[in-house]
One Martini backbone bead per residue (centre of mass of N, CA, C, O) as a GRO file, in nm:
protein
  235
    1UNK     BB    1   0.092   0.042   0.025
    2UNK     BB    2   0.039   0.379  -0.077
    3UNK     BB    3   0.066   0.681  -0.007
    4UNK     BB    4  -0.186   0.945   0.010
    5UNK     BB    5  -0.212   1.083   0.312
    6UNK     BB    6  -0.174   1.377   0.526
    7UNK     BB    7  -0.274   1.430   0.885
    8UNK     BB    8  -0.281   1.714   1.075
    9UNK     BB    9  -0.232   1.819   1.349
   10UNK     BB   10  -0.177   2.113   1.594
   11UNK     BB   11  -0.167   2.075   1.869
   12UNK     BB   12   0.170   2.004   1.970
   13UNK     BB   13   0.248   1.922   1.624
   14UNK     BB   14   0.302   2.249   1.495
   15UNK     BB   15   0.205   2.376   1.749
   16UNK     BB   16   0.243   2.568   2.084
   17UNK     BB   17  -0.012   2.586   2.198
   18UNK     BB   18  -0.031   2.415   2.467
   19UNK     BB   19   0.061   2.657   2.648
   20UNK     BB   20  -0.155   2.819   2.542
   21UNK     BB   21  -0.350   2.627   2.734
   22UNK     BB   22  -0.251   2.678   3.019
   23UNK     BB   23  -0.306   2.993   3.031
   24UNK     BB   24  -0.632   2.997   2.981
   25UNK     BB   25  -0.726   2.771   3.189
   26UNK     BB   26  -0.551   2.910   3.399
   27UNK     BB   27  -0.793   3.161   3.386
   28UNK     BB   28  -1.066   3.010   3.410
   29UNK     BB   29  -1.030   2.902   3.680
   30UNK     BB   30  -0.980   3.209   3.812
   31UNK     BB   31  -1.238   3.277   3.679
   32UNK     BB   32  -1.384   3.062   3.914
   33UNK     BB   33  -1.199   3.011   4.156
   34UNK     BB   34  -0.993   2.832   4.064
   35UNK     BB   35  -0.825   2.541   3.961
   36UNK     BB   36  -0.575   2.353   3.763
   37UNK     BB   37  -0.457   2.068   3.755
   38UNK     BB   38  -0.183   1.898   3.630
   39UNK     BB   39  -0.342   1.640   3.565
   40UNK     BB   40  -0.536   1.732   3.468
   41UNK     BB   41  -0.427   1.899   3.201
   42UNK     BB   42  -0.296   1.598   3.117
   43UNK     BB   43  -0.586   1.487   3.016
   44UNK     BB   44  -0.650   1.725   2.781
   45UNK     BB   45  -0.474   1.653   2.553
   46UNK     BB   46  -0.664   1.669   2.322
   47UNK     BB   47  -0.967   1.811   2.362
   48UNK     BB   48  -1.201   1.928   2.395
   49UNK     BB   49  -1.354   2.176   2.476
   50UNK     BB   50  -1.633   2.074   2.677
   51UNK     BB   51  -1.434   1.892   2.858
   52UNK     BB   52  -1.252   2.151   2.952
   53UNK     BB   53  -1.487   2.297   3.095
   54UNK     BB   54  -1.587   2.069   3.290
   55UNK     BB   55  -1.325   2.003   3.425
   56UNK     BB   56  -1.272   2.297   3.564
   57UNK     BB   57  -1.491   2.332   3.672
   58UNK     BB   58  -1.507   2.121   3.883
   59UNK     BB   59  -1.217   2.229   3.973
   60UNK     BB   60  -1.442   2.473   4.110
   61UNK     BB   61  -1.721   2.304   4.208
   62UNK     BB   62  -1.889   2.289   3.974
   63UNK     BB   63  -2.140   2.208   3.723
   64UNK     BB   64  -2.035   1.982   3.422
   65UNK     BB   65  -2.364   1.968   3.345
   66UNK     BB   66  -2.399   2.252   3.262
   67UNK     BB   67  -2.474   2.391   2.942
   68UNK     BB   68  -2.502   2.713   3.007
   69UNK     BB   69  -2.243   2.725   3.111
   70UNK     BB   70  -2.043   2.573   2.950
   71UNK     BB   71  -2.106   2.775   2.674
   72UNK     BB   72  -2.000   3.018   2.847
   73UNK     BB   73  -1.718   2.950   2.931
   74UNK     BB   74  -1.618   2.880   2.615
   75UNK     BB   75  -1.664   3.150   2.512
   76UNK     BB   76  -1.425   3.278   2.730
   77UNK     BB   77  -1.206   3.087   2.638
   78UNK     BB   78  -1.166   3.125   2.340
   79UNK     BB   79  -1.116   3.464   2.403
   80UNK     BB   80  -0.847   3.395   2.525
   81UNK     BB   81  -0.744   3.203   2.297
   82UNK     BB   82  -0.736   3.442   2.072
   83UNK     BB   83  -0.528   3.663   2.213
   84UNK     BB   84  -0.284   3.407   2.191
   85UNK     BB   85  -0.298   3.329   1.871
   86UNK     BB   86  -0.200   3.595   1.771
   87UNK     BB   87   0.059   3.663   1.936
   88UNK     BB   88   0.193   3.356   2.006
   89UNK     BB   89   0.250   3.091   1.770
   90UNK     BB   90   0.473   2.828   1.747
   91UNK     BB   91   0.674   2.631   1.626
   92UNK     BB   92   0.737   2.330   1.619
   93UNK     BB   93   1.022   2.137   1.522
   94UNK     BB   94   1.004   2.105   1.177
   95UNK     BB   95   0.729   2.150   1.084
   96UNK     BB   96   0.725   2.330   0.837
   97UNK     BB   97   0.921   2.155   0.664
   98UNK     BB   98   0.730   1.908   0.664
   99UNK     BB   99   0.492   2.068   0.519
  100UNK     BB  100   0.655   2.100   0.270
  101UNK     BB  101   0.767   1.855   0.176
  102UNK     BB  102   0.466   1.690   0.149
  103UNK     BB  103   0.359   1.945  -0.074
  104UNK     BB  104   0.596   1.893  -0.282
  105UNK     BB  105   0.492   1.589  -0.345
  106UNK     BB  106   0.196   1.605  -0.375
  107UNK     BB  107   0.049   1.525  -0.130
  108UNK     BB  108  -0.213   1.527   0.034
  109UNK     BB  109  -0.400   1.717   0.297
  110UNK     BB  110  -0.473   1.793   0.609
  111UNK     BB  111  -0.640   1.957   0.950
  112UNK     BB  112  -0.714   1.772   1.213
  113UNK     BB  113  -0.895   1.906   1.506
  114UNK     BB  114  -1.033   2.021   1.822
  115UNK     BB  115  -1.046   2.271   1.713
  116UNK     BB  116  -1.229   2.563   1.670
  117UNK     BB  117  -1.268   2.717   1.361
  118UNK     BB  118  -1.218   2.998   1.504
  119UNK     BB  119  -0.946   2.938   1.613
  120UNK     BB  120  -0.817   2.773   1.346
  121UNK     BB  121  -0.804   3.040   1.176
  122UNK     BB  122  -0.605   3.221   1.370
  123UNK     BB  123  -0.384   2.989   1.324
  124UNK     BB  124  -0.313   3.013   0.989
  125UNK     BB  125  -0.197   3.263   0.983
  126UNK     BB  126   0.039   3.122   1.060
  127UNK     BB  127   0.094   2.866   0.898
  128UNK     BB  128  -0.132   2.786   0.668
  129UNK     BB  129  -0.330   2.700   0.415
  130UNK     BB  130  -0.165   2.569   0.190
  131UNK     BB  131  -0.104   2.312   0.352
  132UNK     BB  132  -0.404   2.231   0.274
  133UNK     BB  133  -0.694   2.098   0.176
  134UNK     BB  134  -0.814   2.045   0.451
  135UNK     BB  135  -1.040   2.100   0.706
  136UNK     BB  136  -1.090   1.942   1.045
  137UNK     BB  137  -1.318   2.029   1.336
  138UNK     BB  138  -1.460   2.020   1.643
  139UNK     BB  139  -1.729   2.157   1.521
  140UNK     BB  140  -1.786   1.950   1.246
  141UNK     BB  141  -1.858   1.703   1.424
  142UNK     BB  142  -2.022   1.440   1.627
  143UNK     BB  143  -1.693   1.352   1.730
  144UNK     BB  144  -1.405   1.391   1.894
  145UNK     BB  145  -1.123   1.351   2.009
  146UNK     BB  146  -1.116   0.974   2.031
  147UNK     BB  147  -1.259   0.959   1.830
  148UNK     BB  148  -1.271   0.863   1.460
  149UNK     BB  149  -1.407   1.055   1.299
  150UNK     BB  150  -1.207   1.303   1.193
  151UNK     BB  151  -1.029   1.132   1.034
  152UNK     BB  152  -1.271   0.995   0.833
  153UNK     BB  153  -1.361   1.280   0.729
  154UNK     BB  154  -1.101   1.361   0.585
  155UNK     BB  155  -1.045   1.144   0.382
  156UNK     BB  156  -1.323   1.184   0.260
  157UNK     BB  157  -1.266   1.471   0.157
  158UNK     BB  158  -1.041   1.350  -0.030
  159UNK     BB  159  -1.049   1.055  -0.141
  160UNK     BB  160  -0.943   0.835   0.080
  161UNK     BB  161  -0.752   0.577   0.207
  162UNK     BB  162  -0.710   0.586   0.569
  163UNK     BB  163  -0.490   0.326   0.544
  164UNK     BB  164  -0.302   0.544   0.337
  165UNK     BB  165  -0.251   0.717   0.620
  166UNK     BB  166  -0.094   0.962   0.789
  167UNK     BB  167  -0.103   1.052   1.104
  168UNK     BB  168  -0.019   1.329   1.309
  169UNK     BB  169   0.103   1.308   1.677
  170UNK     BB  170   0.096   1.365   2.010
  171UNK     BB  171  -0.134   1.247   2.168
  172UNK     BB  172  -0.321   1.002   2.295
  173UNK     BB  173  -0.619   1.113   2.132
  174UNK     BB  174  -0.516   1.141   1.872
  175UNK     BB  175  -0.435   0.848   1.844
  176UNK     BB  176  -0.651   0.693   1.889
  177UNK     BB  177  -0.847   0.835   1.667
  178UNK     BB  178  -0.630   0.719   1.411
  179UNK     BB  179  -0.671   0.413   1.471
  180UNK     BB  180  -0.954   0.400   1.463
  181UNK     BB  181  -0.979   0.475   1.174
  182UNK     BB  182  -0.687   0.320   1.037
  183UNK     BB  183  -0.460   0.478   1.055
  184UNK     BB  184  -0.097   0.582   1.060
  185UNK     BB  185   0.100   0.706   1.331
  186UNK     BB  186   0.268   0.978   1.370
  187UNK     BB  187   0.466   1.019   1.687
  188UNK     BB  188   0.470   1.303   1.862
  189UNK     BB  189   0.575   1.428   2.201
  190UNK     BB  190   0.492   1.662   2.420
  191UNK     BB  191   0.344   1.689   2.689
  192UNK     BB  192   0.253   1.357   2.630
  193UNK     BB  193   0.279   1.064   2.658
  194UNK     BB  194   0.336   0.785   2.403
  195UNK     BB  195   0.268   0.482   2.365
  196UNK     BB  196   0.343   0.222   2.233
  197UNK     BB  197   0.167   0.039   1.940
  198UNK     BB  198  -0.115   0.001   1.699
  199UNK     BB  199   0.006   0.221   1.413
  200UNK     BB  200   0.290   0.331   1.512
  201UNK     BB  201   0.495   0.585   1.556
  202UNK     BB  202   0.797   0.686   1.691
  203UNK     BB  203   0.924   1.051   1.731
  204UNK     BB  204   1.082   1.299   1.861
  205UNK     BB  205   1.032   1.479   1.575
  206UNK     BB  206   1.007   1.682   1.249
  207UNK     BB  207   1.336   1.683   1.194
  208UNK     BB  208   1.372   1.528   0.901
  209UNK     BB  209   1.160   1.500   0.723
  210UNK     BB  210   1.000   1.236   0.516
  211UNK     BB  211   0.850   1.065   0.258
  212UNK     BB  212   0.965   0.794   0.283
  213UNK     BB  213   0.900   0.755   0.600
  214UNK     BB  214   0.576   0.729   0.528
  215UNK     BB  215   0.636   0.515   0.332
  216UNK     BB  216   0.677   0.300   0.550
  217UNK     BB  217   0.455   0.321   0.740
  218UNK     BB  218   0.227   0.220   0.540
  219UNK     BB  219   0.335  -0.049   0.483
  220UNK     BB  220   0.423  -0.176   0.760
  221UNK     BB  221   0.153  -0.190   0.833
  222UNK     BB  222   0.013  -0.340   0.598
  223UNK     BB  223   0.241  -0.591   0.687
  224UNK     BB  224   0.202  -0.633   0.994
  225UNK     BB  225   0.399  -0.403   1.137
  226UNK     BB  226   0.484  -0.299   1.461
  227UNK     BB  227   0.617  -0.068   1.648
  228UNK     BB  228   0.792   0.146   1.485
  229UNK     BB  229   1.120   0.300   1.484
  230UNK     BB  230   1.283   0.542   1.386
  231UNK     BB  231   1.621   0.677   1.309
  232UNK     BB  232   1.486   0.952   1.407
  233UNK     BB  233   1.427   0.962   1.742
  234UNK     BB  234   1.652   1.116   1.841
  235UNK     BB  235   1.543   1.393   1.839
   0.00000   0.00000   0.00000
């Protein structure tokens, strides 16, 4: 099997976002009178924006499943988070020019994230929209990452078999997310380690990455071959 689409994550797979997504949650938290913990924060890393509004509530002792304070409190994350993606928005190491690399090649491309569309146009400034044929957002689908919807909706958008896709993701959910749906995974990890598994490649960076070690990623797992770590993980 030949690689016919590369699928991108954004938050802490292109860009350095989860940092920013630390600083407005303990903003939402501070404006409710709470905290977040460390345990909770590093449980959201790749979360909808509605289960990080209510894991918030909960630890600020609110009810997370009242559902118009959860909708306003969303509002309110929102807007605080795009006036850190417009101003600081940091690329992942490696990023930019792994899509540059991928687009070169003419191969396929989506942009696949739980953020949601009016942040993910903000964060666009920044990376570029030419880098993607489709965009894939959180609030376009059924269901969002760790289900498998979004990335089989990215497939279906581009006319691709999703198991000629590889997936590139740094969290346990988006990994969970694309393997469920039947890519394979090139996982960098930033926030949150992510076990070997199954249809997975572990990669430090993706500071070299190449459109051939993409297509072995999907050879191997198409041939039955699992955990397969890249030459390249010393990054």
């Amino acid at each position: 099997m030949e690689l016919q689409a590369v699928l991108w994550d954004m938050d802490g797979t292109l860009v350095d976002s989860e940092r920013l997504w630390d600083v407005s949650l303990a903003d939402l938290a501070a404006h409710l009178g709470g905290t977040l913990s460390a345990a909770s924060r590093e449980d959201l890393v790749g979360s909808s924006l509605r289960r990080s509004v209510a894991a918030v509530r909960a630890e600020a002792g609110l009810d997370p499943d009242d559902d118009a304070a959860v909708h306003a409190d969303g509002r309110w994350l929102l807007e605080r988070t795009k006036v850190l993606f417009a101003h600081d928005l940091p690329w992942r190491p490696g990023a930019r020019e792994a899509l540059a690399t991928v687009r070169d090649a003419g191969l396929a491309t989506a942009l696949v994230t739980s953020t949601y569309r009016e942040l993910t146009d903000v964060a666009l400034d920044t990376i570029g929209r030419g880098f993607f044929d489709v965009t894939v957002c959180g609030d376009e689908v059924p269901a969002t990452k760790p289900d498998p919807a979004p990335y089989r909706r990215a497939a279906e958008l581009l006319g691709v078999d999703v198991a000629a896709c590889v997936a590139v993701e740094d969290s346990p959910t988006g990994t969970r997310s694309a393997v469920a749906a039947g890519a394979t995974v090139l996982v960098v990890p930033s926030e949150v380690a992510v076990a070997p598994g199954e249809r997975r490649v572990l990669r430090g960076s993706l500071v070299g990455l190449g459109v051939d070690e993409l297509n072995a990623a999907v050879r191997d797992h198409a041939s039955g071959r699992r955990d397969h770590r890249t030459r390249a993980d010393v990054h």
